[in-house]
TORKOL-4160 file (C-alpha; in steps of 0.2 Angstrom, whole numbers, padded with zeros to 4 digits, m for minus):
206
<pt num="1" X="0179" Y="0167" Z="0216"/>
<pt num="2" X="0161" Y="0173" Z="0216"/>
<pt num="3" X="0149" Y="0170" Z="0203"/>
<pt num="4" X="0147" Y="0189" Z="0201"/>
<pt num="5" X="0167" Y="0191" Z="0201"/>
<pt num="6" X="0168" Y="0177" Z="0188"/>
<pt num="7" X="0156" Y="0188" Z="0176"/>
<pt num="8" X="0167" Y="0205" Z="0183"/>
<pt num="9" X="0182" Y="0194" Z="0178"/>
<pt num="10" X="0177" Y="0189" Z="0160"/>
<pt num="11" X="0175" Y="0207" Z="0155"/>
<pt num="12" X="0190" Y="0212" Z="0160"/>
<pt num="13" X="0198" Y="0198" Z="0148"/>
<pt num="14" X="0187" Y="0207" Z="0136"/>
<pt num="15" X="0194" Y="0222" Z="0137"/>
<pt num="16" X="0178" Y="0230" Z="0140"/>
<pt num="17" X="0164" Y="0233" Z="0152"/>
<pt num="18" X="0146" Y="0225" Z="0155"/>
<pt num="19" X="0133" Y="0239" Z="0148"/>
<pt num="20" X="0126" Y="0240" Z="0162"/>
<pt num="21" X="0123" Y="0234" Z="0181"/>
<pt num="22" X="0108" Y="0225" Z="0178"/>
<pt num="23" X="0112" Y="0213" Z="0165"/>
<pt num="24" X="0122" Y="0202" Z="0175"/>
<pt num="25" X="0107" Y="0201" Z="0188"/>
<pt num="26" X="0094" Y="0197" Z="0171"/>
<pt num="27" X="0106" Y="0182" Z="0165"/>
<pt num="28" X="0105" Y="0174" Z="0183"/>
<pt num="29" X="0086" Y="0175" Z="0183"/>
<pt num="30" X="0087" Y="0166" Z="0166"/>
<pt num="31" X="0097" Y="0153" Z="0174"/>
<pt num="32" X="0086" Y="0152" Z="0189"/>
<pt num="33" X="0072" Y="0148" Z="0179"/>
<pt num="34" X="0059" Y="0135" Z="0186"/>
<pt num="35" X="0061" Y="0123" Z="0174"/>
<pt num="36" X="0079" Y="0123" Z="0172"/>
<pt num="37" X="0090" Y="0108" Z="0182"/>
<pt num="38" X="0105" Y="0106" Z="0173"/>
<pt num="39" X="0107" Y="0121" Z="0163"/>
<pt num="40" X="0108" Y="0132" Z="0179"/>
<pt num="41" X="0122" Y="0143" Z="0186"/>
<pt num="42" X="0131" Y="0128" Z="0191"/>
<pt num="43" X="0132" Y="0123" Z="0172"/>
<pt num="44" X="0140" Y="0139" Z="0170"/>
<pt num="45" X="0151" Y="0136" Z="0184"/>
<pt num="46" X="0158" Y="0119" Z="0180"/>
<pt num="47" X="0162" Y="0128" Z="0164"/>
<pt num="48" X="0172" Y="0136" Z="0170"/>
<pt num="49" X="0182" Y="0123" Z="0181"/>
<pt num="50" X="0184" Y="0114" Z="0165"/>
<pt num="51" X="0192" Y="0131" Z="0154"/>
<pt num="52" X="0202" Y="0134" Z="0170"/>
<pt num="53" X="0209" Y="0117" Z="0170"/>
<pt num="54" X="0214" Y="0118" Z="0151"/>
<pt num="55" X="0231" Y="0118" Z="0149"/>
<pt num="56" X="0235" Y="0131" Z="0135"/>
<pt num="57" X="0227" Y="0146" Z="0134"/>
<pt num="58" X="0212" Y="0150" Z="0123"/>
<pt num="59" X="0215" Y="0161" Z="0107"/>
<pt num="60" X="0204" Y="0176" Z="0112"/>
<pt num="61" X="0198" Y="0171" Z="0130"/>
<pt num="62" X="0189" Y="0185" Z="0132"/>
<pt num="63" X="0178" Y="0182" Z="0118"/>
<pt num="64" X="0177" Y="0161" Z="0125"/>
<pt num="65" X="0172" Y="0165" Z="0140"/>
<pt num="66" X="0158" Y="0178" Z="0136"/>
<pt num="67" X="0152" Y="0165" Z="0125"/>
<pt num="68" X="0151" Y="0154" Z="0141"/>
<pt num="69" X="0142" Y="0164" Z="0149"/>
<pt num="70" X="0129" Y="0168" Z="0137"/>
<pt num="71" X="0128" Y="0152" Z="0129"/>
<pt num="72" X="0115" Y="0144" Z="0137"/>
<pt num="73" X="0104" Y="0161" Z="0143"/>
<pt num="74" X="0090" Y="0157" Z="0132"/>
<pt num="75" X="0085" Y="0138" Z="0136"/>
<pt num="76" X="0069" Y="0133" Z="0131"/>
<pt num="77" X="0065" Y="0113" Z="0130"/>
<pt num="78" X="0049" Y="0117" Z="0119"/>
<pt num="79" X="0059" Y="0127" Z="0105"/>
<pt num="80" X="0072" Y="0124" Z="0093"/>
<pt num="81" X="0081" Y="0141" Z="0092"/>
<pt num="82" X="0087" Y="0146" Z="0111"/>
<pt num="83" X="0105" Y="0144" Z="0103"/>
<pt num="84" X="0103" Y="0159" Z="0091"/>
<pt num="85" X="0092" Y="0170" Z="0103"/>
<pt num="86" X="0104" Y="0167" Z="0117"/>
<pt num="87" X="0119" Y="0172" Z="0103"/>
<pt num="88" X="0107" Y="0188" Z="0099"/>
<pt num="89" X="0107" Y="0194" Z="0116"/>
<pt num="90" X="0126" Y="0191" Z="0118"/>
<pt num="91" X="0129" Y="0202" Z="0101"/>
<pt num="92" X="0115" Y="0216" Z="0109"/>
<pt num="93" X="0123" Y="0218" Z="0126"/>
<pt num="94" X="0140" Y="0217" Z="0116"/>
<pt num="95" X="0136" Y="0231" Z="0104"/>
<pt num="96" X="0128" Y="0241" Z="0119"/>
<pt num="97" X="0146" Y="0238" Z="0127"/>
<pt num="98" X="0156" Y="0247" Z="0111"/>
<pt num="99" X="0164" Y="0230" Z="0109"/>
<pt num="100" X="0171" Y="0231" Z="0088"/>
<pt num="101" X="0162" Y="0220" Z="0078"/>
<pt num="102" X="0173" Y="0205" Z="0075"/>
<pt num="103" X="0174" Y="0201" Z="0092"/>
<pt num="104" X="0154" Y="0202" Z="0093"/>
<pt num="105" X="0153" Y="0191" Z="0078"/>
<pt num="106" X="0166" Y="0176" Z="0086"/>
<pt num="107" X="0155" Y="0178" Z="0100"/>
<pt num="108" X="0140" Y="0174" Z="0092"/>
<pt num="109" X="0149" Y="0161" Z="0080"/>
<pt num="110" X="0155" Y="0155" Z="0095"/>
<pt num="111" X="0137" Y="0150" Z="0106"/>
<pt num="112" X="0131" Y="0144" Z="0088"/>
<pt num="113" X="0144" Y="0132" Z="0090"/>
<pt num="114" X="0136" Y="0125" Z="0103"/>
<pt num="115" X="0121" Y="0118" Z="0093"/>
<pt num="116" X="0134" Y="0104" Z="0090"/>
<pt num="117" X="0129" Y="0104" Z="0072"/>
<pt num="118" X="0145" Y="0105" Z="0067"/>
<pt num="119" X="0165" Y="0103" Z="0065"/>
<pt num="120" X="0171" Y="0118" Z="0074"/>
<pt num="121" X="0178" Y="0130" Z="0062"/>
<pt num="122" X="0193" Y="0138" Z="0075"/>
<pt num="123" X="0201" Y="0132" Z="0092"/>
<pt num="124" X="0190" Y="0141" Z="0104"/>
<pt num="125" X="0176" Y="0134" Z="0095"/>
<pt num="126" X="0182" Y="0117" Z="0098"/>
<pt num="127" X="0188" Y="0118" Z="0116"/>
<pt num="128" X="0172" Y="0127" Z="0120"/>
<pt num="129" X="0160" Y="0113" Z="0113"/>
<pt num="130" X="0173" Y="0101" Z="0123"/>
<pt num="131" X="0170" Y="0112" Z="0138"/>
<pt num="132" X="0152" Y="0111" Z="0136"/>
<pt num="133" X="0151" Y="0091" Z="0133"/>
<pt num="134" X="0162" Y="0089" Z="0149"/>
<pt num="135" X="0147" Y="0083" Z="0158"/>
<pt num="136" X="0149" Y="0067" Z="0147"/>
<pt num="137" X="0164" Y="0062" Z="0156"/>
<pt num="138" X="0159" Y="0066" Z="0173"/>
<pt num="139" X="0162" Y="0056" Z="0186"/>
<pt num="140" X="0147" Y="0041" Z="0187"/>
<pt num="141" X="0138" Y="0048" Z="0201"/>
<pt num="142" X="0139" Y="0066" Z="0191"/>
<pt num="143" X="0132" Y="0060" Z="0174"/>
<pt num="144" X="0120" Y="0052" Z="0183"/>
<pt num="145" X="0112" Y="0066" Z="0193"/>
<pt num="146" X="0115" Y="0074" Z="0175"/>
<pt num="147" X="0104" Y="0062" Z="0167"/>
<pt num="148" X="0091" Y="0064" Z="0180"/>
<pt num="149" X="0093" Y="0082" Z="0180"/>
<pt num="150" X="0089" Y="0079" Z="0158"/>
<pt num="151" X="0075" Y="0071" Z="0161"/>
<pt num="152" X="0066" Y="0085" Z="0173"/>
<pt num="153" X="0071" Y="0097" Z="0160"/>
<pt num="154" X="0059" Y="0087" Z="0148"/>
<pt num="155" X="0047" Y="0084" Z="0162"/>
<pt num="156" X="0033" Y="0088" Z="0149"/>
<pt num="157" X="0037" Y="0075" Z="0136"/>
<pt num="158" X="0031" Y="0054" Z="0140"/>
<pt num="159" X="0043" Y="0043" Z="0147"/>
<pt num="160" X="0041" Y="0031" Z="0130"/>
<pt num="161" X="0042" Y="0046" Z="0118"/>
<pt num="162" X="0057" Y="0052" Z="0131"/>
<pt num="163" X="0067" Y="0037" Z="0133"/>
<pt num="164" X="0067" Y="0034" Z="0113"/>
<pt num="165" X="0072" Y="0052" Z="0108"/>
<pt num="166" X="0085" Y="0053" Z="0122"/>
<pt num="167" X="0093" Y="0036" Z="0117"/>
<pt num="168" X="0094" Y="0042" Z="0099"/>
<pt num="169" X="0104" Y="0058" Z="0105"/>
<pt num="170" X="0114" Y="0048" Z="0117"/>
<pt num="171" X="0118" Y="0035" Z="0101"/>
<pt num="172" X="0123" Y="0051" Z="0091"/>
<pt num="173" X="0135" Y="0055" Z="0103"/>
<pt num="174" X="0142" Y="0037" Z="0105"/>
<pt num="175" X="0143" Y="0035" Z="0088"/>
<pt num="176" X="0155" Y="0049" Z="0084"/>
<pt num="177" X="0173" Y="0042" Z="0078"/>
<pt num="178" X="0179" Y="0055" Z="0093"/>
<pt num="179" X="0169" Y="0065" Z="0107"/>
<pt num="180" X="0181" Y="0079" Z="0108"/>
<pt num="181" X="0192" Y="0088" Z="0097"/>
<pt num="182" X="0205" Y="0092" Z="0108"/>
<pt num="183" X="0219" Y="0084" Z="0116"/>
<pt num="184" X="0217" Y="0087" Z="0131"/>
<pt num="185" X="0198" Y="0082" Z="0135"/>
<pt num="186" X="0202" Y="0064" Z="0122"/>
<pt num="187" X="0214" Y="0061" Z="0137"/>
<pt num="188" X="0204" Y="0066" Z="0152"/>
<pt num="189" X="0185" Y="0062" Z="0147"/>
<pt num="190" X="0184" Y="0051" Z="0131"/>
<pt num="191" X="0185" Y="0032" Z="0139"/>
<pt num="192" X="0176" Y="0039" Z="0154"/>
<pt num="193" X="0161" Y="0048" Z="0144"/>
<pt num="194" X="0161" Y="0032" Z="0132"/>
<pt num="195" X="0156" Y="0023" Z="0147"/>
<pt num="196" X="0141" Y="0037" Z="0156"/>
<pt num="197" X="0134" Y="0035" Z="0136"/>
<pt num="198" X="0134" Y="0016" Z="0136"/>
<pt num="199" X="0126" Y="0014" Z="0154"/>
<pt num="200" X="0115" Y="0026" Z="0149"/>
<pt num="201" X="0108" Y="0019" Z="0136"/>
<pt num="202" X="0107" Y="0002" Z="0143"/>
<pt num="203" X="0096" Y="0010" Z="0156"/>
<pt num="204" X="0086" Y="0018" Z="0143"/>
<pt num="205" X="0083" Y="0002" Z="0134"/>
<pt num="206" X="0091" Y="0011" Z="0119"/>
């Protein structure tokens, strides 16, 4: 499936239609953006594989997968809000659709999930933030390409200041009691992503 038939295909589990032809063609600009490496298309993609693969189906998948799409639209390394202005323009285009408001308002609960602040409140926020950490159990080769790609992302910041706020992320992460809520990625990813984390840090000096 295309990218564009991806997109075609998650309104459709909405129940509703995209508000117009050119928004799809504005959110692949966003994640064609220069100094985007990771959070590109192909982010949006592997989420994709990794929501296909799920075995049960998602309480409101229309709603989860627009989240998807959207939660990453707005990626700046240099700010701290891109989470709520990539869940604005999700409720915007979703209001310009005549989608009724709870849905818009799981939407945007659902990309504010993704500041990984929190417990999720509902399923579909948990297997979304589970989808979204997938990269953490990648294969070796995959997390480390991922790490790489990381690191460009934050091109702007010194290797010293770089390794020690990336190690201290990484050792939040590893810290947790449990990387993923659901079943399903505890038995695929956890061991695997326990060990990306722990090589990574060794190779940051963390």
């Amino acid at each position: 499936m295309s990218t564009l038939e991806l997109w075609l295909a998650s309104w459709r589990a909405l129940e509703a239609d995209p508000p117009d032809a050119d928004l799809f063609l504005r959110l692949c600009e966003r994640y064609s953006e220069s100094h985007r490496a990771y959070h590109t298309l192909n982010h949006i993609r592997e989420c994709f594989q990794q929501l296909t693969s799920y075995p049960s189906e998602p309480d409101h998948r229309g709603e989860l997968e627009i989240a998807l799409w959207f939660h990453d639209a707005i990626y700046d390394t240099q700010r701290h809000d891109s989470e709520n202005l990539s869940a604005a323009w999700a409720a915007d285009s979703l209001e310009r659709a005549a989608v009724p408001q709870h849905v818009i308002a799981n939407v945007r609960d659902l990309i504010l999930a993704t500041k990984h602040h929190s417990t999720p409140a509902t399923p579909d926020q948990a297997l979304l933030i589970d989808i979204d950490l997938s990269i953490l159990g990648a294969a070796p080769d995959r997390f480390d390409e991922y790490e790489r790609q990381i690191r460009h992302e934050y091109s702007w910041v010194p290797e010293d200041a770089y390794r020690d706020a990336r190690g201290r992320v990484l050792r939040e992460f590893q810290d947790r009691y449990l990387l993923y809520t659901t079943e399903h990625f505890r038995k695929t990813l956890e061991v695997r992503a326990r060990e990306n984390l722990a090589r990574s840090l060794r190779s940051l000096g963390a």
